[in-house]
TORKOL-4160 file (C-alpha; in steps of 0.2 Angstrom, whole numbers, padded with zeros to 4 digits, m for minus):
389
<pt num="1" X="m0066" Y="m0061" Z="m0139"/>
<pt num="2" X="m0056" Y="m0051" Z="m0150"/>
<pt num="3" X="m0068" Y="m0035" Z="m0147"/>
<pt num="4" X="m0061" Y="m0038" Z="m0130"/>
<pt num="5" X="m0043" Y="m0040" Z="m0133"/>
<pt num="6" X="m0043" Y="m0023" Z="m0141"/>
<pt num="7" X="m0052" Y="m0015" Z="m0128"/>
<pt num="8" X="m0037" Y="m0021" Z="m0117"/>
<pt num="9" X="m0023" Y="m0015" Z="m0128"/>
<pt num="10" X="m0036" Y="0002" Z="m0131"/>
<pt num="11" X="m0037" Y="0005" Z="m0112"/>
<pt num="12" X="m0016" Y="m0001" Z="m0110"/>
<pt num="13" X="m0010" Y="0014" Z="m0124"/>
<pt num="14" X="m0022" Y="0025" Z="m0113"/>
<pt num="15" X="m0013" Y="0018" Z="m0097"/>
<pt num="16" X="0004" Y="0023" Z="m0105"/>
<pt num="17" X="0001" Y="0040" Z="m0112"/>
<pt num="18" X="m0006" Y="0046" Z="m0096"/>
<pt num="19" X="m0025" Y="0049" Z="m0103"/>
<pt num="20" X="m0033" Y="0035" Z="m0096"/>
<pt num="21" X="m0051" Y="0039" Z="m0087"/>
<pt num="22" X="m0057" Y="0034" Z="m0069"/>
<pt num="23" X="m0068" Y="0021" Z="m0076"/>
<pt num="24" X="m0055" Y="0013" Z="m0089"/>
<pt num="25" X="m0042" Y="0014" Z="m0074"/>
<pt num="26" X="m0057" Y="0002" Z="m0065"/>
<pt num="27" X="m0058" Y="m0010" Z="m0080"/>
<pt num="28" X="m0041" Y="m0011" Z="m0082"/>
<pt num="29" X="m0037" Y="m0013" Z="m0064"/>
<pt num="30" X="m0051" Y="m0029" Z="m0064"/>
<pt num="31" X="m0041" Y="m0037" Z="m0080"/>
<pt num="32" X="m0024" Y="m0037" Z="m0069"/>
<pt num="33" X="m0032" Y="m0044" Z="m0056"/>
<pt num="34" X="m0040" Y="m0059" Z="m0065"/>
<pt num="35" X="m0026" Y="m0071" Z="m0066"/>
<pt num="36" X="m0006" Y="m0068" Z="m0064"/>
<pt num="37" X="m0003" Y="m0071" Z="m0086"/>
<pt num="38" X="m0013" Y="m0055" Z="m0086"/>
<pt num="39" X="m0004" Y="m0045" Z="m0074"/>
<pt num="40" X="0012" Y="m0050" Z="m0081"/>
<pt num="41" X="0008" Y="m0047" Z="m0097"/>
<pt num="42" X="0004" Y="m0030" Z="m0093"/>
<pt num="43" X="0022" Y="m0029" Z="m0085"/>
<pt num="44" X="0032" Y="m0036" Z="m0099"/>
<pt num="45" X="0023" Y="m0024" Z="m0112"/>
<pt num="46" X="0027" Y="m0008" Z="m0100"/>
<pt num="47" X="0045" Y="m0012" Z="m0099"/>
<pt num="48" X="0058" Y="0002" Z="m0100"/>
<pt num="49" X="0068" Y="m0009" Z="m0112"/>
<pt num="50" X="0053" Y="m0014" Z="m0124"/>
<pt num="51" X="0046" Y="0006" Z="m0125"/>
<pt num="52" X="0067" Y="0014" Z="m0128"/>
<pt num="53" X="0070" Y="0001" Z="m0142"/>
<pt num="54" X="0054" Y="0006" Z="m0151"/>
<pt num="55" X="0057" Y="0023" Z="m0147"/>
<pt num="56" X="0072" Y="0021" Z="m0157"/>
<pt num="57" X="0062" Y="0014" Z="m0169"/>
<pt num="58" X="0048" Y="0026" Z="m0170"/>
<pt num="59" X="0052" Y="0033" Z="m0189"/>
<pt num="60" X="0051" Y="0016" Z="m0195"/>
<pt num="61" X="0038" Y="0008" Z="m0186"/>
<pt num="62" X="0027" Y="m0007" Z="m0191"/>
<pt num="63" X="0013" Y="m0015" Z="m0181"/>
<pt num="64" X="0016" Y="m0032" Z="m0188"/>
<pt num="65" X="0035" Y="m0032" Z="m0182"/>
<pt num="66" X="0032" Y="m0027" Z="m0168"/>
<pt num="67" X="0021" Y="m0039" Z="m0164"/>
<pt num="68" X="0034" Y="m0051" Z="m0171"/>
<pt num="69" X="0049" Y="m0045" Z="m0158"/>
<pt num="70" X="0034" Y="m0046" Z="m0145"/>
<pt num="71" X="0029" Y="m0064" Z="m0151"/>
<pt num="72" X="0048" Y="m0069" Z="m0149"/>
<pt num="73" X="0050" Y="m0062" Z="m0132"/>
<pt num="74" X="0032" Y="m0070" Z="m0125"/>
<pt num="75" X="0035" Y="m0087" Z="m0133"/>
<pt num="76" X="0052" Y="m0087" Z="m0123"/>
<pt num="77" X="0040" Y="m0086" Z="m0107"/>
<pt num="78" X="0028" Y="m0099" Z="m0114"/>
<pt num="79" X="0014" Y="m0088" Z="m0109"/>
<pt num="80" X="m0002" Y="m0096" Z="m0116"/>
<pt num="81" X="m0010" Y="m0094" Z="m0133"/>
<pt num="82" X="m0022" Y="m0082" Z="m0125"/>
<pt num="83" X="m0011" Y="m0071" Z="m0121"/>
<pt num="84" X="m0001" Y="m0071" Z="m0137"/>
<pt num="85" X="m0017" Y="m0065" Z="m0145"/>
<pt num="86" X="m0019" Y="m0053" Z="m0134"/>
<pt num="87" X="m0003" Y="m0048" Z="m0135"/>
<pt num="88" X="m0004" Y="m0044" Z="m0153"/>
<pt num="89" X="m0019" Y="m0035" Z="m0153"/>
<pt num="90" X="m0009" Y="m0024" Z="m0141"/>
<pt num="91" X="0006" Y="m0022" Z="m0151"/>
<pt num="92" X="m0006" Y="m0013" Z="m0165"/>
<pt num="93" X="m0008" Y="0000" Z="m0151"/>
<pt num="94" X="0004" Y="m0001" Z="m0138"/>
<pt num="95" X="0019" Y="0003" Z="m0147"/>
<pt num="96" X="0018" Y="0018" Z="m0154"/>
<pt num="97" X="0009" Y="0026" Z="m0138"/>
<pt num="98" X="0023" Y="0019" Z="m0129"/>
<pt num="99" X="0035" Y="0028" Z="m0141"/>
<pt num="100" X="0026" Y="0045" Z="m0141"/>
<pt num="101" X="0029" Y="0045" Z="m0122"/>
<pt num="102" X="0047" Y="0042" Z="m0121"/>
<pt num="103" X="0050" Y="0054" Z="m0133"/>
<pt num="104" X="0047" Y="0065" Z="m0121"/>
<pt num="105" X="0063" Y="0062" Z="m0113"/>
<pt num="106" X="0074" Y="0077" Z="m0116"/>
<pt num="107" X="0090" Y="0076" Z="m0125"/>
<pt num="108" X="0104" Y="0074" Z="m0110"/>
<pt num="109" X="0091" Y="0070" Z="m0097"/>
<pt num="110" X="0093" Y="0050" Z="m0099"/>
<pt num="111" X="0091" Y="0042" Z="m0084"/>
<pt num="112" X="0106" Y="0034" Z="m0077"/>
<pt num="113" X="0107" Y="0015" Z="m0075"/>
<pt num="114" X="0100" Y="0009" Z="m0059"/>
<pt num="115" X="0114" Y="0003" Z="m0047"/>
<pt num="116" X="0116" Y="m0012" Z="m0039"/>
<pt num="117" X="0112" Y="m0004" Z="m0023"/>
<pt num="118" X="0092" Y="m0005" Z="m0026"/>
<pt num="119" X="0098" Y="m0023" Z="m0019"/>
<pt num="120" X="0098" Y="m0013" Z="m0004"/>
<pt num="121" X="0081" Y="m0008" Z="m0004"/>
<pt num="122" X="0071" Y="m0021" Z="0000"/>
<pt num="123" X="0050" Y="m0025" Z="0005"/>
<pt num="124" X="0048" Y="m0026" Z="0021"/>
<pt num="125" X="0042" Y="m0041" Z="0032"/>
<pt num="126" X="0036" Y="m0049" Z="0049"/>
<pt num="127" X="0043" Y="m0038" Z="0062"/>
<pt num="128" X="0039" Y="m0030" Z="0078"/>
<pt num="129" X="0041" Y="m0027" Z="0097"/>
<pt num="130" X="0034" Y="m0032" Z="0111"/>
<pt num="131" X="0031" Y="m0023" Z="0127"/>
<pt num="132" X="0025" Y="m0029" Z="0141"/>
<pt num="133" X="0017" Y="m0023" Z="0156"/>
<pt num="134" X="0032" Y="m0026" Z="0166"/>
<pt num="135" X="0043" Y="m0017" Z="0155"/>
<pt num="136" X="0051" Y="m0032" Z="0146"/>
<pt num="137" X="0055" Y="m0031" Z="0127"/>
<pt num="138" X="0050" Y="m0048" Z="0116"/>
<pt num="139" X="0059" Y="m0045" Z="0099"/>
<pt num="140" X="0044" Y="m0054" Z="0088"/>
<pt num="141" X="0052" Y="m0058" Z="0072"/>
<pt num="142" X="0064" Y="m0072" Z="0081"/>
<pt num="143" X="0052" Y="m0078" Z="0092"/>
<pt num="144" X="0041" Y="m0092" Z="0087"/>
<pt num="145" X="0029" Y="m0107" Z="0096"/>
<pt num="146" X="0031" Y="m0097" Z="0113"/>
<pt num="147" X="0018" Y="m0096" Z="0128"/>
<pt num="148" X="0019" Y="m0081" Z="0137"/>
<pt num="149" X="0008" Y="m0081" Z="0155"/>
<pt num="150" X="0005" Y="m0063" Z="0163"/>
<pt num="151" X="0001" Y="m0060" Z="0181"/>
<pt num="152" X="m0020" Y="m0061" Z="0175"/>
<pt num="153" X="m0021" Y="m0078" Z="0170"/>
<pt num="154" X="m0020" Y="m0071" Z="0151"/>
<pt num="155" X="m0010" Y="m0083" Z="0139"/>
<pt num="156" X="m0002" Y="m0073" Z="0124"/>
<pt num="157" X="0003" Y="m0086" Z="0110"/>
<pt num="158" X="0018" Y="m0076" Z="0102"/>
<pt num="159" X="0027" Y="m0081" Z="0084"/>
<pt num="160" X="0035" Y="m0072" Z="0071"/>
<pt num="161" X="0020" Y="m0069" Z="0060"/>
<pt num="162" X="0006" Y="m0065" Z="0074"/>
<pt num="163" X="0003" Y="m0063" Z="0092"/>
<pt num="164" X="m0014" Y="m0071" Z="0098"/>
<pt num="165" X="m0021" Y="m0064" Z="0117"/>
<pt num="166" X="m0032" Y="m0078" Z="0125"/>
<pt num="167" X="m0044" Y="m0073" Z="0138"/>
<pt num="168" X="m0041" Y="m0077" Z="0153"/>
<pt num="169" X="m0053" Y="m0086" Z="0165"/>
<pt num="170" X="m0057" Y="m0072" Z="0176"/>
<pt num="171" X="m0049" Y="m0056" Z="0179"/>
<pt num="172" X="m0041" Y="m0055" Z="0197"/>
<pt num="173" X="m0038" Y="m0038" Z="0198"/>
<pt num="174" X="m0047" Y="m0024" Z="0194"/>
<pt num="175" X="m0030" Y="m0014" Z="0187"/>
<pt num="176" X="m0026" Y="m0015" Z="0170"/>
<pt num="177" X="m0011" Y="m0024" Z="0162"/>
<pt num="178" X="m0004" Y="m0015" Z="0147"/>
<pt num="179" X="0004" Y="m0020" Z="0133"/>
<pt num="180" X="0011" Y="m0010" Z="0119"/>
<pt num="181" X="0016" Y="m0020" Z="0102"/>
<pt num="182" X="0030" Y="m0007" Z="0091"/>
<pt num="183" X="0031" Y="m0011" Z="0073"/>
<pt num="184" X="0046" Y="m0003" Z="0065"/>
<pt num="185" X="0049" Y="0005" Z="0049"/>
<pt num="186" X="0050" Y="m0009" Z="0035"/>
<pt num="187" X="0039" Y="m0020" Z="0047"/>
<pt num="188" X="0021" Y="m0027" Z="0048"/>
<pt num="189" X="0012" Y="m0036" Z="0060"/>
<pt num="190" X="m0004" Y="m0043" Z="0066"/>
<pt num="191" X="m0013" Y="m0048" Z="0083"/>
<pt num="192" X="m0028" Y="m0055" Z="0090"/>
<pt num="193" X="m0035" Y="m0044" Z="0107"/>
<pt num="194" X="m0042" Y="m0055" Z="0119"/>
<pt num="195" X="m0059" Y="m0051" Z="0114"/>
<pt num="196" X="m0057" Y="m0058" Z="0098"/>
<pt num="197" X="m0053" Y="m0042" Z="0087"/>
<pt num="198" X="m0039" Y="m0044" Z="0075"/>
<pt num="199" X="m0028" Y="m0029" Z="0070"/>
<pt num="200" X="m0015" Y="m0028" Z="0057"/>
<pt num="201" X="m0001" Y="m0014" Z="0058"/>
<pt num="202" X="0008" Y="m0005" Z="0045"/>
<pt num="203" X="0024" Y="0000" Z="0045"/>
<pt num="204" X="0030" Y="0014" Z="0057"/>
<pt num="205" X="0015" Y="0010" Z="0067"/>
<pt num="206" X="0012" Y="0007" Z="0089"/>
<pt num="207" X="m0003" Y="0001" Z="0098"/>
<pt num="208" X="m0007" Y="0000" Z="0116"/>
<pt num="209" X="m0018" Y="m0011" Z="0124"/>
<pt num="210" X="m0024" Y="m0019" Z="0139"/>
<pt num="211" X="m0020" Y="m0038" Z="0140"/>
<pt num="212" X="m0038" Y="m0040" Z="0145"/>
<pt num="213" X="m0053" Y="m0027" Z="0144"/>
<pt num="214" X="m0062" Y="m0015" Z="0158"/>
<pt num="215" X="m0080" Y="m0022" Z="0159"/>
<pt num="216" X="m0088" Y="m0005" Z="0153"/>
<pt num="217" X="m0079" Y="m0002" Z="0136"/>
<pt num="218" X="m0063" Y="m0009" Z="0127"/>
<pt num="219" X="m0050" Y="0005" Z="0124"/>
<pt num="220" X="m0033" Y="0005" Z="0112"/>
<pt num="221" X="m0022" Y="0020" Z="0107"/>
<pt num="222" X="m0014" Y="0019" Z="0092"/>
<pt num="223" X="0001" Y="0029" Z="0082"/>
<pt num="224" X="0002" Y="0026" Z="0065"/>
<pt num="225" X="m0010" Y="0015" Z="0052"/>
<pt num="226" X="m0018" Y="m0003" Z="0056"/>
<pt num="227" X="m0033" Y="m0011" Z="0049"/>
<pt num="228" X="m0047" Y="m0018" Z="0061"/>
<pt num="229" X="m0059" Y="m0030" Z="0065"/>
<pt num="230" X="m0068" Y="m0029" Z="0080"/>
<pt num="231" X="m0078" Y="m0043" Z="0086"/>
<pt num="232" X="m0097" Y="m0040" Z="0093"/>
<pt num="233" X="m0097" Y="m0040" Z="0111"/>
<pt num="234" X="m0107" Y="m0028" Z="0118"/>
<pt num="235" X="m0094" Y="m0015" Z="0124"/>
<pt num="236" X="m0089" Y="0000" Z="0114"/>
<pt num="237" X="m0071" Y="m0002" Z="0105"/>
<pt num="238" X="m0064" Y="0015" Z="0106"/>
<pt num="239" X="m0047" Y="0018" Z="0096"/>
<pt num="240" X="m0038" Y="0032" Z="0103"/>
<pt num="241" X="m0026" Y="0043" Z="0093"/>
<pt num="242" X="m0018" Y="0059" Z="0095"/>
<pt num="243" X="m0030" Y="0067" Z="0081"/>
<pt num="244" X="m0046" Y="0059" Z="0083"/>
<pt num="245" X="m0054" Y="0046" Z="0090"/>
<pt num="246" X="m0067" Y="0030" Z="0085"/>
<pt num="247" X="m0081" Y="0022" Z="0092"/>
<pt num="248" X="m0087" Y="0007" Z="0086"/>
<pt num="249" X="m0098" Y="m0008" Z="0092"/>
<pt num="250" X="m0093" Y="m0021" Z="0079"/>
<pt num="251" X="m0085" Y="m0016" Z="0062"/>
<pt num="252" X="m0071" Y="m0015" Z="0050"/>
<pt num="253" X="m0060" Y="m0001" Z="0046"/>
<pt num="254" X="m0044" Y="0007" Z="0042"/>
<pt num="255" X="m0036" Y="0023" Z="0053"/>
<pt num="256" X="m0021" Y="0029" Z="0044"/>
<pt num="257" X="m0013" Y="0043" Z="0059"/>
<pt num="258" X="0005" Y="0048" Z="0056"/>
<pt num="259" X="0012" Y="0063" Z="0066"/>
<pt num="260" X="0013" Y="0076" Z="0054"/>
<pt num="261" X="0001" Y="0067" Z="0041"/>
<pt num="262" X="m0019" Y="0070" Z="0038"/>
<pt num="263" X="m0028" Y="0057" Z="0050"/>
<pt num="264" X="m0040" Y="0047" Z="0041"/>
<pt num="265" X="m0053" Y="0035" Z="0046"/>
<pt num="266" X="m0058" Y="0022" Z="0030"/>
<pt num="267" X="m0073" Y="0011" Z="0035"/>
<pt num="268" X="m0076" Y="m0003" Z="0026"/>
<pt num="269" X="m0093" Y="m0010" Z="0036"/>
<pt num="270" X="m0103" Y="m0009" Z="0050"/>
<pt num="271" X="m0103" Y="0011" Z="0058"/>
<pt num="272" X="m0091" Y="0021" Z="0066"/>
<pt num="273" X="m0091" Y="0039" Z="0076"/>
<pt num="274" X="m0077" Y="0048" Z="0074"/>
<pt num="275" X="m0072" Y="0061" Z="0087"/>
<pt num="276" X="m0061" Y="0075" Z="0088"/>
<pt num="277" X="m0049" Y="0085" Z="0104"/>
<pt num="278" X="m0063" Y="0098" Z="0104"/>
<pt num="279" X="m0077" Y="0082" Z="0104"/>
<pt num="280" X="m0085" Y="0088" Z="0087"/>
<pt num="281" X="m0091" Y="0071" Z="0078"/>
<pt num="282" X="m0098" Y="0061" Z="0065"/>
<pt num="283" X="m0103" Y="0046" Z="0061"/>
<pt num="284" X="m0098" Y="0035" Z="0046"/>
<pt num="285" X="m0107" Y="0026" Z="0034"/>
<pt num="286" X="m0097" Y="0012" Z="0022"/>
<pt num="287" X="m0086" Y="0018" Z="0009"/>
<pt num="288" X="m0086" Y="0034" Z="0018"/>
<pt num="289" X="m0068" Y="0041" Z="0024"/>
<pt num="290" X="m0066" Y="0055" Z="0038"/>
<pt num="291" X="m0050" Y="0066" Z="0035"/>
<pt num="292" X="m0045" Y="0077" Z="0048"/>
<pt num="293" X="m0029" Y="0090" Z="0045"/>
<pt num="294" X="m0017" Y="0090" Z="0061"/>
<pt num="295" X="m0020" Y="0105" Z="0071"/>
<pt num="296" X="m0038" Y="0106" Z="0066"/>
<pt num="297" X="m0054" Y="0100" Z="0074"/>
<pt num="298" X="m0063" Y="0100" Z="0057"/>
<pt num="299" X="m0069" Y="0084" Z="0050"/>
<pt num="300" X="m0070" Y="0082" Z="0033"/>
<pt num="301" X="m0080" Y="0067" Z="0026"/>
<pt num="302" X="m0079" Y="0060" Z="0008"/>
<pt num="303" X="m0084" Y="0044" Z="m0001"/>
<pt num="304" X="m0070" Y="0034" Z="m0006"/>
<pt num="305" X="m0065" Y="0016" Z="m0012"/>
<pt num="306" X="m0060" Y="0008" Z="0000"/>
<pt num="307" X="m0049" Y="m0005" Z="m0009"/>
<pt num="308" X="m0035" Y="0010" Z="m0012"/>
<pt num="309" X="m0035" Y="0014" Z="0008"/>
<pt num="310" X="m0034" Y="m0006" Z="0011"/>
<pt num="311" X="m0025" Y="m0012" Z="m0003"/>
<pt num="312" X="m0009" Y="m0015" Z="0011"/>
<pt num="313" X="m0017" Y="m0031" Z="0020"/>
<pt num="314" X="m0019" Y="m0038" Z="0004"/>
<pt num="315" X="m0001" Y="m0035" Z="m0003"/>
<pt num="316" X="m0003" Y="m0022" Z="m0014"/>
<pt num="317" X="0002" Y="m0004" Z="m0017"/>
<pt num="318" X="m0011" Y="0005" Z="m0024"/>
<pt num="319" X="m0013" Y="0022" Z="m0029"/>
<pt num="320" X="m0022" Y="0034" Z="m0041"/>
<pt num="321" X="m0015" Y="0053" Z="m0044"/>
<pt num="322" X="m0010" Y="0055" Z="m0030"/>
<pt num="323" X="0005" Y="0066" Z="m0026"/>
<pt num="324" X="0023" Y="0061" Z="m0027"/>
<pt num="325" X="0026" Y="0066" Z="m0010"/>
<pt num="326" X="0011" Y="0057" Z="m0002"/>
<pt num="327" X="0017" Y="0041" Z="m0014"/>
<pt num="328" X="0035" Y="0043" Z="m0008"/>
<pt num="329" X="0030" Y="0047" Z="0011"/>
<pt num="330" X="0021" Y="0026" Z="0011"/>
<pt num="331" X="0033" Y="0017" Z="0000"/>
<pt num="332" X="0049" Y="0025" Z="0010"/>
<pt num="333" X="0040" Y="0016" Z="0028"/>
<pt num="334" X="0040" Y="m0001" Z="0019"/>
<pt num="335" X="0054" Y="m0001" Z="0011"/>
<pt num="336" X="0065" Y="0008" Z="0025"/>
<pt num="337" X="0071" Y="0020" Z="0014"/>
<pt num="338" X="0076" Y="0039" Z="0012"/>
<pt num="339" X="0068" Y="0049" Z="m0002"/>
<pt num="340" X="0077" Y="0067" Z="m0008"/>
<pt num="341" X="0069" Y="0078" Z="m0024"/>
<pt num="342" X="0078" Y="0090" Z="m0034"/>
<pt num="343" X="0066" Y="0102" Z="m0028"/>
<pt num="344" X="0046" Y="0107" Z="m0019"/>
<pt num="345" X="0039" Y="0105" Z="m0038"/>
<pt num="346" X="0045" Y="0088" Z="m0038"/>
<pt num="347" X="0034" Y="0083" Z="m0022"/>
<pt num="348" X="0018" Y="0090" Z="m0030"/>
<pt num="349" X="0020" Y="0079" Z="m0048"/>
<pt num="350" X="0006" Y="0065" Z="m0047"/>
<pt num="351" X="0005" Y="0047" Z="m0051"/>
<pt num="352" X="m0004" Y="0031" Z="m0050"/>
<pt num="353" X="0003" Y="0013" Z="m0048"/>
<pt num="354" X="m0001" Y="m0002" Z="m0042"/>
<pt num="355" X="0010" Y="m0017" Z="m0040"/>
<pt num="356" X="0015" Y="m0029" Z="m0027"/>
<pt num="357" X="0018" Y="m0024" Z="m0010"/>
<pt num="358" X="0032" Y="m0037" Z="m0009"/>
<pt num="359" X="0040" Y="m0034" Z="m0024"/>
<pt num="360" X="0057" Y="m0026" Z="m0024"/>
<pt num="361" X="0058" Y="m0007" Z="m0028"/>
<pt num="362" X="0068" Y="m0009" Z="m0045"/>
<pt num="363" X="0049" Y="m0012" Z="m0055"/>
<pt num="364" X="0042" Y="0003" Z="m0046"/>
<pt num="365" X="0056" Y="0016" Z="m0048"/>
<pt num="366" X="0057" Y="0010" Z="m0066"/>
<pt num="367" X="0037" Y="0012" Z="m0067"/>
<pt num="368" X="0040" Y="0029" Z="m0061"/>
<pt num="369" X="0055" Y="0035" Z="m0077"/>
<pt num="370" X="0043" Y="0027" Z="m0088"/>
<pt num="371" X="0030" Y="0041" Z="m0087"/>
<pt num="372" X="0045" Y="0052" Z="m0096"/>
<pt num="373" X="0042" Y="0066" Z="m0081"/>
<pt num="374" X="0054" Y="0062" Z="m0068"/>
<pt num="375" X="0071" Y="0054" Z="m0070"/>
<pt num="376" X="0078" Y="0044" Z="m0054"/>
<pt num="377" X="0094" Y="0038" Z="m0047"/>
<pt num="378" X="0097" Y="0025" Z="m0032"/>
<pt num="379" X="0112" Y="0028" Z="m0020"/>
<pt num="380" X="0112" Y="0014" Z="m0007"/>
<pt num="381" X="0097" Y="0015" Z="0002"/>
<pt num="382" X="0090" Y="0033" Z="m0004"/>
<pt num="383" X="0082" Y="0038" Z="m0019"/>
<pt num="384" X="0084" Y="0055" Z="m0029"/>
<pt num="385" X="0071" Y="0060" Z="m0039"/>
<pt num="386" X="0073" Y="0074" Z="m0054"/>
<pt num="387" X="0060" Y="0084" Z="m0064"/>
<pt num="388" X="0062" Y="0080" Z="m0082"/>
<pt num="389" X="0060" Y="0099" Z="m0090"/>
């Protein structure tokens, strides 16, 4: 065990000097996620505070005091023993990694205090429009326990967290009735189609549908990022973007299909084909991600974890060296937020983080100025973000 709790404080000092590996990043990852004392264990030791008081401190510095001034602020929390242990064995390490990379803060370049307006910035939530086929707007996130009927026979069971589509009987017409759910930036959503295929939307994000499917095939168009499940029936499921589209029979997978962003398709199980403008195509197998540039009809295929491309339906924000901009681009959707850098080198510095997706965006910029390379400051709801030279 205490093999192990070295290991941990090992792969944490890594974490914090920026020289951790792909496969300590996986171990470390796995210890967070075992039980909450652990992830807020690792929070409480990568604290701005803790690391610029033992930067001060770093000519003096004593592993055994600072595992006392550690010991002192856990016990506070009543964390268990476990973690107290753990804790100590970190502080051996820990501490003066943590001190080696703040010092790399330039004289002058301190950053300022964040302001009260990151009360401003908030997660987003439960929130969407719904349009239906007669042109009528359902605001979603103050409707709740309502049956809506349409023309068809379909019952749409609408509340403020999902929409469920119930097939109808027997379709009486042979034109289709479309409806279009809008999710707006800051906003999330989910919904059942009447064939039993689930989606969940991410911010920024449309689809359109028919309120029950043709016979030959089940087709969606979609802007934006959403996560599927689509149920066996039979019929194709064809998700049409404006960069690519996806056939599938019976799978689950991610499509991420900004305007002006790469288009990517993430599966997770079952198969997909993925199509472009031009029809060139290829078929996906899992843990395999097709990447398409906008403008091009070239498809690029890679293998990928796919708990970094899904991470959002399970409240997460995860990322690994990826580049500022491509951080700041997600974040700013949920958060409903504007991002400004001091200049284009900013955009291409890269990071990893993972935290809650729910969380408020104080942790995260603070994560962000503890890596000693950028410095940032909050002005209402938009954030500036500096290159530390």
């Amino acid at each position: 065990m205490i093999n192990q709790h070295f290991y941990i404080a090992k792969l944490i000092a890594r974490y914090l000097s920026d020289e951790i590996g792909e496969e300590e990043q996986a171990v470390l990852t796995r210890w967070r996620n075992e039980s909450p004392e652990n992830e807020r264990l690792f929070q409480e030791i990568c604290k701005e505070e803790n690391i610029k008081q033992n930067m001060q401190k770093r000519q003096t510095f004593h592993a055994e005091d600072g595992w006392e001034g550690v010991q002192r602020k856990i016990q506070r929390h009543r964390f268990r023993n476990r973690i107290l242990n753990i804790c100590k064995y970190a502080a051996i390490f820990i501490f003066p990694v943590a001190i080696a990379t703040v010092a790399i803060y330039k004289s002058g370049n301190e950053p300022q205090p964040l302001s009260q307006a990151t009360e401003q910035i908030v997660p987003g939530g439960k929130k969407a429009v719904l349009i239906l086929d007669n042109g009528e707007a359902i605001d979603l996130k103050s409707t709740s326990g309502v049956e809506l009927k349409e023309k068809d026979g379909t019952v749409i069971q609408v509340d403020s967290i999902a929409l469920n589509y119930q097939q109808a009987p027997a379709r009486t017409s042979e034109k289709l009735a479309y409806n279009k759910v809008n999710v707006p930036r800051g906003g999330e959503y989910q919904l059942t189609l009447s064939d039993g295929s689930k989606v969940q939307l991410n911010s920024m994000s449309s689809i359109r549908f028919p309120v029950q499917f043709a016979q030959d095939r089940r087709l969606v168009e979609l802007e934006g990022e959403a996560y599927f499940e689509v149920s066996k029936t039979g019929q194709p499921f064809i998700v049409q973007t404006k960069g690519m589209k996806i056939e599938v029979l019976g799978t689950t997978f991610n499509i991420s299909a900004y305007p002006d962003e790469e288009y990517q398709t993430t599966l997770v199980s079952g198969s997909v084909k993925v199509q472009t403008e031009n029809g060139s195509n290829r078929i996906l197998k899992p843990s395999e991600q097709a990447c398409i540039t906008p403008g091009s009809n070239q498809i690029n295929v890679r293998n990928v974890d796919t708990a970094f491309y899904t991470s959002w339906i399970h409240g997460k924000i995860n990322f690994k060296d990826q580049r500022l901009d491509d951080i700041m681009k997600t974040l700013a959707r949920w958060y409903d937020m504007d991002v400004v850098y001091e200049n284009e080198a900013t955009k291409e510095l890269r990071f990893g983080c993972y935290v809650n997706r729910y969380n408020e965006i104080t942790p995260l910029v603070k994560l962000l100025e503890q890596t000693g390379r950028v410095t940032v400051t909050v002005e209402g709801k938009t954030i500036k973000i500096f290159t530390n030279h």
